[in-house]
Structure formats: structure tokens, C-alpha cells
N, C-alpha and C positions, 0 to 999 in steps of 0.2 A: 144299615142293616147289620146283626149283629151275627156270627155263628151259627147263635141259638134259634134263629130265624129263617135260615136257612135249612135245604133239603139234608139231614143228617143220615148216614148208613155205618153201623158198627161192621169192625173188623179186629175179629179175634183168630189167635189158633195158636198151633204148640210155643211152647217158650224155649225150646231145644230143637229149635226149624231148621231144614235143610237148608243146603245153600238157594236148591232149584226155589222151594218155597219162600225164602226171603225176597229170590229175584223176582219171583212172583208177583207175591202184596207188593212190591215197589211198586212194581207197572200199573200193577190193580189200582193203587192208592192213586198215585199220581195222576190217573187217566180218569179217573174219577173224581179228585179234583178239578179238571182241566173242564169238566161239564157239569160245575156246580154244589157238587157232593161238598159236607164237610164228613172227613172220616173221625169217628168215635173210636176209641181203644182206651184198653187200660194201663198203658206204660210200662207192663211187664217186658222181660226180655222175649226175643225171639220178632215172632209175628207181631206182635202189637208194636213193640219199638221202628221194625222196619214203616207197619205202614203209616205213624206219624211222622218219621223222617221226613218219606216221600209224600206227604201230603202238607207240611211245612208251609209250602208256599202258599195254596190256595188255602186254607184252614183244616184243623184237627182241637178238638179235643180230649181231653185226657179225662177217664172216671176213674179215681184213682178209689181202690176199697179200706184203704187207709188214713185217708182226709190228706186235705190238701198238703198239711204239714209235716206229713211223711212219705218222702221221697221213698220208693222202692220198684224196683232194686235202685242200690246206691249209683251203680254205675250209669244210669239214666238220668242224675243231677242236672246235665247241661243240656239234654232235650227237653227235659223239663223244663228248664227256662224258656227254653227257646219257642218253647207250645206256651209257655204262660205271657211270654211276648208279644 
């Protein structure tokens, strides 16, 4: 079964997130993994970066509005990878 087959749920929000909001989509993400979810985001900073962190293990994907071949922001290079894994 691939990702794309499974129940997916986007998660978006500010790129200049609080910290309480970061801890947030963590728990959100992960615990929604944990029952199946793959989280969707856009690999912007902030909220979309936390909640594919924490959905890492169970699956995430990334829609990135750049194409695949532009990483942005730069500093999310190695979750990128880590999501394209």
C-alpha cells in the first residue's frame, strides 16, 4: 500500500509558529499518524515543517508549490530528504 492510498489529512498554518503551536502539530501529527493518517504539508517553515517532522515515521507527504526540484525554504534540504525516503 502506498501513501497515496492511504487516509491522507492536510496540515497547514503559520510559518512564524509559536512555540506552544509547533508543540502542538507535533502531537497532532504524530498521534495522527499513530491511527493511520498520512499528514500532507507543504515543507514551508513553521507548522508544516513541525508536523512532517513528527509524522516521519508513520508517512507524510510534501506538495511542495515549486516542483520537486526546488527545495524551499533552503533550510528544510534534510527533511526533504528524509520525507522523499
Amino acid at each position: 500500500e502506498t501513501l497515496m492510498e492511504r487516509p491522507c489529512l492536510g496540515m497547514v498554518g503559520a510559518r512564524n509558529a509559536s512555540a506552544a503551536g509547533v508543540r502542538f502539530t507535533r502531537q497532532l501529527a504524530a498521534d495522527l499518524g499513530e491511527r493511520g493518517y498520512v499528514i500532507v504539508s507543504g515543507l514551508a517553515r513553521g507548522i508544516d515543517t513541525a508536523a512532517h517532522a513528527a509524522a516521519l515515521p508513520t508517512g507524510t507527504i510534501a506538495a511542495m508549490a515549486g516542483g520537486i526540484d526546488v527545495i524551499y525554504p533552503p533550510e528544510n534540504r534534510a527533511l526533504y530528504e528524509r520525507v522523499a525516503a
